[in-house]
MARMARDO-401996 format. One record per residue: y, x, z of N, C-alpha, C in turn; residue in one letter. Coordinates in steps of 0.05 Angstrom, whole numbers, plus 5000, padded with zeros to 4 digits. Layout:
% residues N
Y  X  Z  Y  X  Z  Y  X  Z  a .
...
% end
This chain:
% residues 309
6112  7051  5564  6116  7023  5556  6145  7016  5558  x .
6152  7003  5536  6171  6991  5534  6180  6963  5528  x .
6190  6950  5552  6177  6920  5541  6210  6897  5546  x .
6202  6877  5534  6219  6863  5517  6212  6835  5524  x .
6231  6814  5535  6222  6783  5532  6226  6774  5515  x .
6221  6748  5494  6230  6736  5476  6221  6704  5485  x .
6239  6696  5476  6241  6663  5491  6243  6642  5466  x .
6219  6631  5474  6214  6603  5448  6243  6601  5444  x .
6227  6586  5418  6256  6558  5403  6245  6528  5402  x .
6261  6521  5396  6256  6492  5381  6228  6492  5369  x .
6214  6474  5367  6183  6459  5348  6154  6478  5366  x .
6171  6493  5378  6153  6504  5400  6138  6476  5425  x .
6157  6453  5421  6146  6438  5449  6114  6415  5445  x .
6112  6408  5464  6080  6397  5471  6083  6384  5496  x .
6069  6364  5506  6070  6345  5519  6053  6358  5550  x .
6070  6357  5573  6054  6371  5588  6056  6400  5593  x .
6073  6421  5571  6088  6446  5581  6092  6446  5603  x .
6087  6466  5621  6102  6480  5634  6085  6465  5668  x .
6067  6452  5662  6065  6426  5692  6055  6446  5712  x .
6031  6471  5698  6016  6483  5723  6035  6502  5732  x .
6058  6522  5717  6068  6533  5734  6081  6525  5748  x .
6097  6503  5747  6111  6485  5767  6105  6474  5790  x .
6073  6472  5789  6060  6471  5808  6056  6492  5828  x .
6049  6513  5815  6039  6538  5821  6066  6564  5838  x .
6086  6556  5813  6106  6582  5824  6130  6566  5835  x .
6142  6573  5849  6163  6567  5864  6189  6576  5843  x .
6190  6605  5837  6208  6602  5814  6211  6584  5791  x .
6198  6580  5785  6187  6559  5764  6202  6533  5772  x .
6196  6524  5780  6200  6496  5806  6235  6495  5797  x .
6244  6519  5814  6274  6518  5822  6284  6511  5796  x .
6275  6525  5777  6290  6517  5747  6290  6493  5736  x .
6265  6476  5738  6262  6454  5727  6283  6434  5750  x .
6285  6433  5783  6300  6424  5795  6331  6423  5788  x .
6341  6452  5781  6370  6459  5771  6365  6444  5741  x .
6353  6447  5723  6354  6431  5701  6360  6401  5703  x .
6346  6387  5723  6347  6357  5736  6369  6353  5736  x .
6380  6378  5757  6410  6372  5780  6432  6374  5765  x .
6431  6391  5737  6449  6393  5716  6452  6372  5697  x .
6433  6364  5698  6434  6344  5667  6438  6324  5677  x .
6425  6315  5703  6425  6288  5718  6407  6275  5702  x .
6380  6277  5688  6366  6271  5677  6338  6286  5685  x .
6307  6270  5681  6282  6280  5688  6277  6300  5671  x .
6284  6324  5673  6282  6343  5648  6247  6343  5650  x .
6241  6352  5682  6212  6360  5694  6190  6333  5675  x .
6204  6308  5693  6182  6291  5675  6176  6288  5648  x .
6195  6293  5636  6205  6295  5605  6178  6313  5593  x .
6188  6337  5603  6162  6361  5600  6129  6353  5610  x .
6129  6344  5620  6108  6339  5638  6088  6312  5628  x .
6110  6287  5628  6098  6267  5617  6101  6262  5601  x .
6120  6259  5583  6132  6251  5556  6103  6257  5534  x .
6121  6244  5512  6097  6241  5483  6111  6255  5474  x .
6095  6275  5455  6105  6281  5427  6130  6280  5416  x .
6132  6256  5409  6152  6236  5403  6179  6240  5413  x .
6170  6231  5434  6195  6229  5460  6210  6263  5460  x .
6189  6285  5466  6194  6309  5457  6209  6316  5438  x .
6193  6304  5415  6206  6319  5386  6237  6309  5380  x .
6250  6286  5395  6275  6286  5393  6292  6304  5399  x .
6316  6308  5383  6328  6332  5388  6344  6332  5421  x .
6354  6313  5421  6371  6307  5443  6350  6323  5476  x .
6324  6312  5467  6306  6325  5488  6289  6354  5483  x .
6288  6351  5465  6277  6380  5458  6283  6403  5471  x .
6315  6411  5471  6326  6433  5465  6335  6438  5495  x .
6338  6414  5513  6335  6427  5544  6312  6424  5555  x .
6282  6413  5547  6265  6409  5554  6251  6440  5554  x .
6259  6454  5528  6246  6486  5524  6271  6497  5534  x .
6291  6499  5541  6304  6519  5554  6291  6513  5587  x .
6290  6500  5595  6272  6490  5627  6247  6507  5621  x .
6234  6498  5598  6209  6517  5605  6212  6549  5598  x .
6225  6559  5581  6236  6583  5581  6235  6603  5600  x .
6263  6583  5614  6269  6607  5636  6254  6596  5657  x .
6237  6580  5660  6211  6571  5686  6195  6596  5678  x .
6188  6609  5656  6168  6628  5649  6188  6658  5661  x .
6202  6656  5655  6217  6676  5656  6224  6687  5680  x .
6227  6661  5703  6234  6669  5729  6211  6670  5741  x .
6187  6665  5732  6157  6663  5746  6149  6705  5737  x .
6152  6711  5718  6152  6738  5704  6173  6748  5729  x .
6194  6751  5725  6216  6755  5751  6211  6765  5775  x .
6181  6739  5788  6189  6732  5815  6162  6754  5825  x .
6144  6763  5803  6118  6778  5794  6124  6806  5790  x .
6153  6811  5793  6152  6845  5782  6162  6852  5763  x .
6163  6837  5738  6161  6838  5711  6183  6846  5699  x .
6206  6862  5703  6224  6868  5697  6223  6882  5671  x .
6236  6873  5649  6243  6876  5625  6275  6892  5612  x .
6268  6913  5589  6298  6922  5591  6313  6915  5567  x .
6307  6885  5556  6313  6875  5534  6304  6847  5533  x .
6317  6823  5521  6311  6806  5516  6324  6798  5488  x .
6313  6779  5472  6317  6755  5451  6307  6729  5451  x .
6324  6721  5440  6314  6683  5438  6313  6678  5415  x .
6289  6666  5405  6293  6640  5372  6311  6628  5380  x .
6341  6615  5363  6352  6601  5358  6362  6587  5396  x .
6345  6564  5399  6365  6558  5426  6346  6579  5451  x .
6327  6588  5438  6315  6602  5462  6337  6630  5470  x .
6357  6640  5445  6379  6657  5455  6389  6652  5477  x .
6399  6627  5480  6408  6612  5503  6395  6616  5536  x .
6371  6620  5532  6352  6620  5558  6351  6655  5562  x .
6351  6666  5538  6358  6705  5546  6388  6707  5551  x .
6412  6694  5542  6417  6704  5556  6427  6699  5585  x .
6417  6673  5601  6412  6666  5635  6402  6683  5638  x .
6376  6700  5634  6364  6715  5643  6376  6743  5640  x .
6391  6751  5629  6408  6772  5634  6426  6777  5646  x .
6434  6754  5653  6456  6738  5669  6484  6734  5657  x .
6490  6742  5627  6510  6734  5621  6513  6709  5614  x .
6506  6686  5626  6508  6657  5629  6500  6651  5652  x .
6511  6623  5663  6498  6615  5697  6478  6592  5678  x .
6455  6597  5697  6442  6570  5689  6464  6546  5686  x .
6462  6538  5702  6491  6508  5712  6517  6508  5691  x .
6510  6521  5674  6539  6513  5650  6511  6516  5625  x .
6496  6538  5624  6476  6536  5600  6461  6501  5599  x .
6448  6492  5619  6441  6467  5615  6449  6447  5597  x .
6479  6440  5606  6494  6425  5596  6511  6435  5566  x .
6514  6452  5565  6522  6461  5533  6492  6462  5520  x .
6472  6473  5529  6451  6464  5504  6449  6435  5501  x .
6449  6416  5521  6458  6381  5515  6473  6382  5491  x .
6496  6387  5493  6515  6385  5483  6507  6397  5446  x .
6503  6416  5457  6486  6423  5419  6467  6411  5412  x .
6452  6401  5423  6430  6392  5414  6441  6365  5398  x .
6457  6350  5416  6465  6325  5412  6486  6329  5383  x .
6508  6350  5381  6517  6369  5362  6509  6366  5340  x .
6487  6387  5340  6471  6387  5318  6460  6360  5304  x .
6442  6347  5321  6434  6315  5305  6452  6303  5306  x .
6471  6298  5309  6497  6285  5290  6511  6295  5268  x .
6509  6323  5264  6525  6337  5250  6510  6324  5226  x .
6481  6316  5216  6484  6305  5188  6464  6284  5198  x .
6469  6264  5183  6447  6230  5176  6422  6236  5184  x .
6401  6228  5201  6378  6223  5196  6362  6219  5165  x .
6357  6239  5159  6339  6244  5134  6360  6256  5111  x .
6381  6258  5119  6404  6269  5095  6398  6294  5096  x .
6380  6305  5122  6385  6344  5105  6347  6349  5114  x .
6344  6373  5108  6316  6379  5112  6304  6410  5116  x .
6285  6413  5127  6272  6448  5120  6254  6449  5115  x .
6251  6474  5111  6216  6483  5098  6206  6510  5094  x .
6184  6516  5111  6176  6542  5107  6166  6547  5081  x .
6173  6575  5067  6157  6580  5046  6141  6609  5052  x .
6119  6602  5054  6098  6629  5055  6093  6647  5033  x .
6080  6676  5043  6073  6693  5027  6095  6711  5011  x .
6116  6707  5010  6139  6719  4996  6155  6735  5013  x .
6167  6757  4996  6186  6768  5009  6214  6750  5006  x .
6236  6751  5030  6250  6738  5035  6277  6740  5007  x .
6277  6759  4995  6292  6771  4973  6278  6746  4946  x .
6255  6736  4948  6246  6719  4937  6255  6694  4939  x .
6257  6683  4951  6271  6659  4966  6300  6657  4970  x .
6315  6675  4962  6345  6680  4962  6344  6675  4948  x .
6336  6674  4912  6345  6689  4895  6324  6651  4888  x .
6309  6644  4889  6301  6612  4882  6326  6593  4897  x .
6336  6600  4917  6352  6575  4933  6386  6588  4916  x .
6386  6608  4905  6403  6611  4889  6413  6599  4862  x .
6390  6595  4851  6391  6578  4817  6400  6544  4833  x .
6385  6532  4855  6403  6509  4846  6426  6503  4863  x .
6442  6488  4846  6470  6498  4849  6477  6453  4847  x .
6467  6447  4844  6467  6413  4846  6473  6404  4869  x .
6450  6411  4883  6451  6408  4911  6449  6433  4937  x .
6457  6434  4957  6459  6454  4976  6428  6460  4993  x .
6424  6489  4987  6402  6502  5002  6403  6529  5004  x .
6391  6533  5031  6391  6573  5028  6375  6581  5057  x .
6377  6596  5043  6354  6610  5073  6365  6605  5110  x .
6344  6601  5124  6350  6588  5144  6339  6603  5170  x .
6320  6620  5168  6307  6632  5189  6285  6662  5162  x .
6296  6682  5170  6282  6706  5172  6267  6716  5192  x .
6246  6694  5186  6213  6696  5206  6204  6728  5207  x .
6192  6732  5177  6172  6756  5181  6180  6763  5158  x .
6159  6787  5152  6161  6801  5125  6142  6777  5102  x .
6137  6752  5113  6126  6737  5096  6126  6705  5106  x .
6144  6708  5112  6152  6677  5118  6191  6672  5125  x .
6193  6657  5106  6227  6646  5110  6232  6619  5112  x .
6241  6610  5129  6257  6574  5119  6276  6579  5116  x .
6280  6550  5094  6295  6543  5087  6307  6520  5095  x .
6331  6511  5091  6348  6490  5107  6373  6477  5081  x .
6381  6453  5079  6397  6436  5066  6397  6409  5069  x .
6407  6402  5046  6406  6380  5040  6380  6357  5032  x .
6372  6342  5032  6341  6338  5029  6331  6333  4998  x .
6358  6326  4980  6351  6337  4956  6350  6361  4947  x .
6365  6380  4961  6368  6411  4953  6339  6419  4962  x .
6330  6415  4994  6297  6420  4995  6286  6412  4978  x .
6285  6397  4967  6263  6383  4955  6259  6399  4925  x .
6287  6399  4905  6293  6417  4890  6278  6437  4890  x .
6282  6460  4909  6268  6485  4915  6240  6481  4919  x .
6230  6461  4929  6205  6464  4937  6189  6457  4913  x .
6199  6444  4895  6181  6436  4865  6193  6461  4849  x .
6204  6471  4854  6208  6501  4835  6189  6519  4844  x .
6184  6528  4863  6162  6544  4880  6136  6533  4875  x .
6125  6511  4874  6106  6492  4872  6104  6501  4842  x .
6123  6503  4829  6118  6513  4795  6114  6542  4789  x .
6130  6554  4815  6123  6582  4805  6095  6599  4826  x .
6080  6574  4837  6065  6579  4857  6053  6595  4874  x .
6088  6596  4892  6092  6596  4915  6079  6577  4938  x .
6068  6584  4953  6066  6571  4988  6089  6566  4996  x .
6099  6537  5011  6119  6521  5014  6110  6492  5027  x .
6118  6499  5061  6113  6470  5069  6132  6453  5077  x .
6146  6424  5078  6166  6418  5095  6162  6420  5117  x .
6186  6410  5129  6176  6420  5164  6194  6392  5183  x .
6173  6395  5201  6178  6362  5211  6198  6363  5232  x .
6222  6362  5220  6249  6374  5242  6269  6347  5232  x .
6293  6340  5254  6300  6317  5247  6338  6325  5235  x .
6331  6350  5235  6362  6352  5221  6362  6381  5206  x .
6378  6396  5193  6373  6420  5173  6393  6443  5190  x .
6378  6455  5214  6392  6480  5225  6387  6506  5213  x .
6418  6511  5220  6419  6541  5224  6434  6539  5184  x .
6442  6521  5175  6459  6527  5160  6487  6520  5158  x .
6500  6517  5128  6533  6518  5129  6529  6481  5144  x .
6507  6450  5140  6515  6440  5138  6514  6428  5169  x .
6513  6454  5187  6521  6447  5216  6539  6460  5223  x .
6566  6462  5213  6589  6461  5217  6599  6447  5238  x .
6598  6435  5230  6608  6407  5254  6593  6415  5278  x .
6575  6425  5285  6559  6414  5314  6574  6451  5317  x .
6578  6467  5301  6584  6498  5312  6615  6495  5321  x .
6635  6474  5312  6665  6475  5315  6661  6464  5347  x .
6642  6437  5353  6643  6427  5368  6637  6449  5403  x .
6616  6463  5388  6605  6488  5410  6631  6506  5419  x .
6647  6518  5399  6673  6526  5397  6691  6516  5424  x .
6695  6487  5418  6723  6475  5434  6703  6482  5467  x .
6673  6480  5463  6667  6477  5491  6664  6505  5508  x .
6657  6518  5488  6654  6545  5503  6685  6551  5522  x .
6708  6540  5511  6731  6549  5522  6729  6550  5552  x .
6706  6528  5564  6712  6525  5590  6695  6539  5597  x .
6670  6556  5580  6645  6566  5600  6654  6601  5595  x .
6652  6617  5627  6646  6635  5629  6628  6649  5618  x .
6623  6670  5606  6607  6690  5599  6609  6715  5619  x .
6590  6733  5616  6592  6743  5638  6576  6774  5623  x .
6580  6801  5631  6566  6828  5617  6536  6828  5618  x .
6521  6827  5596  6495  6821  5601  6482  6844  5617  x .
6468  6840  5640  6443  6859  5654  6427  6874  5641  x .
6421  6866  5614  6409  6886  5601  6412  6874  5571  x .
6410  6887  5543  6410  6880  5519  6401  6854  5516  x .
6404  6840  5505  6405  6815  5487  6411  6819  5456  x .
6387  6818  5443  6390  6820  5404  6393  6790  5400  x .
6412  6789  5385  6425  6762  5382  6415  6761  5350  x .
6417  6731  5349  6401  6718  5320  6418  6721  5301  x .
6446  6729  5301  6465  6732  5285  6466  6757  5265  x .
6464  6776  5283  6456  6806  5274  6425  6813  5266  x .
6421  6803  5294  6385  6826  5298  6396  6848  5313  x .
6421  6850  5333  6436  6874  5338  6442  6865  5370  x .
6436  6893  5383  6438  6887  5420  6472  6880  5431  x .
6471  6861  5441  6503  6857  5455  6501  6860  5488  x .
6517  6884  5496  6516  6891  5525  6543  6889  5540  x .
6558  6874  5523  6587  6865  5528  6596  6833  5524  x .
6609  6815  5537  6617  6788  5543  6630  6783  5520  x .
6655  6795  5504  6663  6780  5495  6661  6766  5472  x .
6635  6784  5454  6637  6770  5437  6615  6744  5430  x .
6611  6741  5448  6580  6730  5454  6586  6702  5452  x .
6614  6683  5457  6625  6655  5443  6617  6655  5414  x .
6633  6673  5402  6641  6672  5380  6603  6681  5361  x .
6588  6698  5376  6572  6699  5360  6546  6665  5367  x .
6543  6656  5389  6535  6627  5395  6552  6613  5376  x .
6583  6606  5367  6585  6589  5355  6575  6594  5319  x .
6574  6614  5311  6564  6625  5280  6541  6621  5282  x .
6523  6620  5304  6488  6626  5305  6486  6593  5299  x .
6498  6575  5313  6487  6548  5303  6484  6540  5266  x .
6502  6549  5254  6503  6557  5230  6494  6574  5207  x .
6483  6595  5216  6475  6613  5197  6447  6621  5201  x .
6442  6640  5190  6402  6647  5191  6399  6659  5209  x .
6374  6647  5226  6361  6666  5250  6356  6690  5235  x .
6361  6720  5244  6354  6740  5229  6330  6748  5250  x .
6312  6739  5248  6281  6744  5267  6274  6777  5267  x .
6266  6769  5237  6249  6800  5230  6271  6826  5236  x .
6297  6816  5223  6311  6839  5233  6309  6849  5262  x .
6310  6821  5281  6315  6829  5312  6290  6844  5317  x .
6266  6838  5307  6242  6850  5322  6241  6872  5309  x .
6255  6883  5282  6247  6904  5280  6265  6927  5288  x .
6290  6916  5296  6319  6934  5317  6308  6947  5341  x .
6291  6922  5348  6276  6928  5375  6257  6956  5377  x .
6233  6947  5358  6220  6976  5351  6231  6993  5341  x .
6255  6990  5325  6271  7021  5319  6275  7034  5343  x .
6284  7021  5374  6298  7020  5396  6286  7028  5419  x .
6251  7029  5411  6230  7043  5425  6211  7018  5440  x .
6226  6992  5442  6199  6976  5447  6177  6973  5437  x .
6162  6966  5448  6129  6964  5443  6111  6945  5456  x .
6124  6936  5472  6113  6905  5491  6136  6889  5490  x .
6122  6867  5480  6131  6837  5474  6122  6821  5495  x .
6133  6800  5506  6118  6780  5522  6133  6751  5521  x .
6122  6736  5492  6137  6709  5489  6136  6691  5514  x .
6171  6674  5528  6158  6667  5551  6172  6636  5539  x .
6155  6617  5551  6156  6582  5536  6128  6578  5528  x .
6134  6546  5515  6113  6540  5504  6103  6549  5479  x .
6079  6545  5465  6075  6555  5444  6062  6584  5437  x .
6058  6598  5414  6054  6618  5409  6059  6628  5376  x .
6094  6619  5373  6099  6621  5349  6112  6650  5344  x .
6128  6662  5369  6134  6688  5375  6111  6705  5365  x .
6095  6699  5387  6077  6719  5387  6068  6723  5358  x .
6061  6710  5343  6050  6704  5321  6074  6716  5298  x .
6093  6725  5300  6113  6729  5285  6118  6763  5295  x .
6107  6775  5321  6112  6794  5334  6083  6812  5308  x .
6066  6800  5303  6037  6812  5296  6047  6812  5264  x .
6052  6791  5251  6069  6797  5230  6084  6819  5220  x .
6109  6820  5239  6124  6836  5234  6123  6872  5243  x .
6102  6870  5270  6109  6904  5273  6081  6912  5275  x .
6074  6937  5272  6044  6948  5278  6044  6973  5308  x .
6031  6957  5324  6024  6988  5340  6038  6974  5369  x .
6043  6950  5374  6053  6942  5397  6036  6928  5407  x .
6052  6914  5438  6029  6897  5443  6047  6877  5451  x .
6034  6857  5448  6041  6824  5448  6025  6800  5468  x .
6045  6795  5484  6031  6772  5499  6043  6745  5503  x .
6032  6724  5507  6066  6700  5522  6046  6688  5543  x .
6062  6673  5557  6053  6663  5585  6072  6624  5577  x .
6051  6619  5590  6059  6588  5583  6049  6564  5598  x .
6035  6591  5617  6015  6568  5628  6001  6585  5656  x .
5989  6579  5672  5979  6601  5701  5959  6621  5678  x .
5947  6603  5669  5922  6621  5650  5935  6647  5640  x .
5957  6640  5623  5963  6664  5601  5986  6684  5619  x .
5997  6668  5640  6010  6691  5662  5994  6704  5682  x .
5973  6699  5681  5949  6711  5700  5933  6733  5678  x .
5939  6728  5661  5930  6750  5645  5946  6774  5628  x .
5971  6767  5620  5993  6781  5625  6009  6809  5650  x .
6000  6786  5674  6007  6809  5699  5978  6830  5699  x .
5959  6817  5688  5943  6836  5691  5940  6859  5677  x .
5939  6850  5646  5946  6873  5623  5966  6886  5642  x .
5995  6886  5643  6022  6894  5659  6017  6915  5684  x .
5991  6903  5692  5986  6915  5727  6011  6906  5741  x .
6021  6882  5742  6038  6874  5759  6024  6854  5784  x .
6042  6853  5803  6023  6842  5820  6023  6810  5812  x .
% end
């Protein structure tokens, strides 16, 4: 066995994440505390009580799932569970790499603030948009967000061998999505409040830029496949420069998971809320095994598959 963490992203969250291990594990605990003590904000209650709503804002989102992340991650940790590889969706990179230790928690906190906040400013409320389109190969979806040329769109996340978003402007989505709709394609919008991971978050990637100057990076403990490539980084320095491009350009998913299995993994274990990993792990590779923990239930059954204590 060869096994591997992968750490939610964004649209992964839900009201009430993360409450029983917090209860339950002491690792767990410490992270949501250091999240508190960093932000100077109820990250814990946020997760815990908050609505939907309150959640789905970006400003809260994006440290609310890095808290639950690495609460999963250090509960796996505190259990045995040692892994010789990690990846993150999009800000969940962020939470692999604390856990590899080329970041301190106590500077990761506050720069994901900082992007989060970044990002939803970088364009208008309702000025840009995304959208999954199903069933297609991704070479399909290049080659439709290519013809229009009016308004700005292009691929945004390389999910699976059958699923891509897309990300722009909210006329350029829209554009694409009645062309697909014509050439009938599967194509949903997606209920996100700004258009990541393309050229038109510029602005929130320059901003990441000026801040990284002050944050240490540090040689990662073990591989980290970054969203930029799909390719393992076991060295510090270039790891600014690839965080500031990643806010900007396409999650390369499928590539990362399939680097991985070129690489000899074979156990997956999505750790956060949700089960959109996992679900993208069964997609993309055959012959592995796949679990996430999110909750005492699904980490009580995890250590067990594992035989960890």
């Amino acid at each position: 066995m060869k096994l591997a963490l992968l750490f939610s992203g964004q649209g992964a969250q839900y009201p009430g994440m993360l409450k029983d291990l917090y209860e339950s594990e002491s690792a767990s605990r410490e992270v949501f505390a250091e999240a508190d003590r960093c932000l100077k904000r109820d990250i814990s209650k946020l997760c815990f009580s908050g609505t939907q709503e309150v959640l789905n804002l970006t400003h809260n989102t994006q440290p609310c799932v890095l808290a639950a992340d690495l609460a999963v991650g250090m509960a796996l940790k505190a259990h045995g569970v040692i892994p010789e590889a990690a990846a993150g969706f999009s800000l969940g990179e962020y939470a692999a790499l604390v856990y590899a230790d080329a970041l301190e928690m106590q500077d990761a906190f506050p720069i994901i603030q900082i992007r989060a906040d970044a990002m939803q400013e970088a364009v208008p409320v309702g000025a840009g948009a995304m959208a999954a389109v199903l069933g297609v190969d991704a070479s399909v979806v290049e080659a439709l967000c290519s013809k229009i040329t009016e308004h700005y769109v292009a691929p945004a996340n390389y999910n699976s061998p059958v699923q891509t978003v897309i990300s722009g402007t909210a006329e350029g989505v829209d554009l694409a999505l009645a062309q697909m709709e014509a050439e009938g394609i599967r194509a949903m919008k997606l209920a996100v409040s700004a258009p990541f991971h393309c050229a038109l978050m510029e602005p929130a990637a320059k901003r990441l830029e000026r801040e990284f100057a002050g944050v240490m990076f540090c040689t990662p403990s073990l591989p980290v496949y970054m969203n930029v490539t799909g390719e393992p980084v076991r060295e510090a320095g270039s790891l600014p420069e690839l965080l500031v491009e990643q806010a900007m350009s396409p999650v390369r998913w499928r590539e990362t998971l399939e680097n991985m299995h070129r690489d000899g993994f074979d156990t997956f274990i999505e750790c956060g809320p949700g089960r959109t990993l996992s679900g993208l792990v069964k997609k993309t590779l055959k012959g592995v095994n796949v679990y996430r923990v999110e909750n005492q239930a699904t980490l009580d059954a995890a250590l067990k598959a594992l035989n960890a204590p």
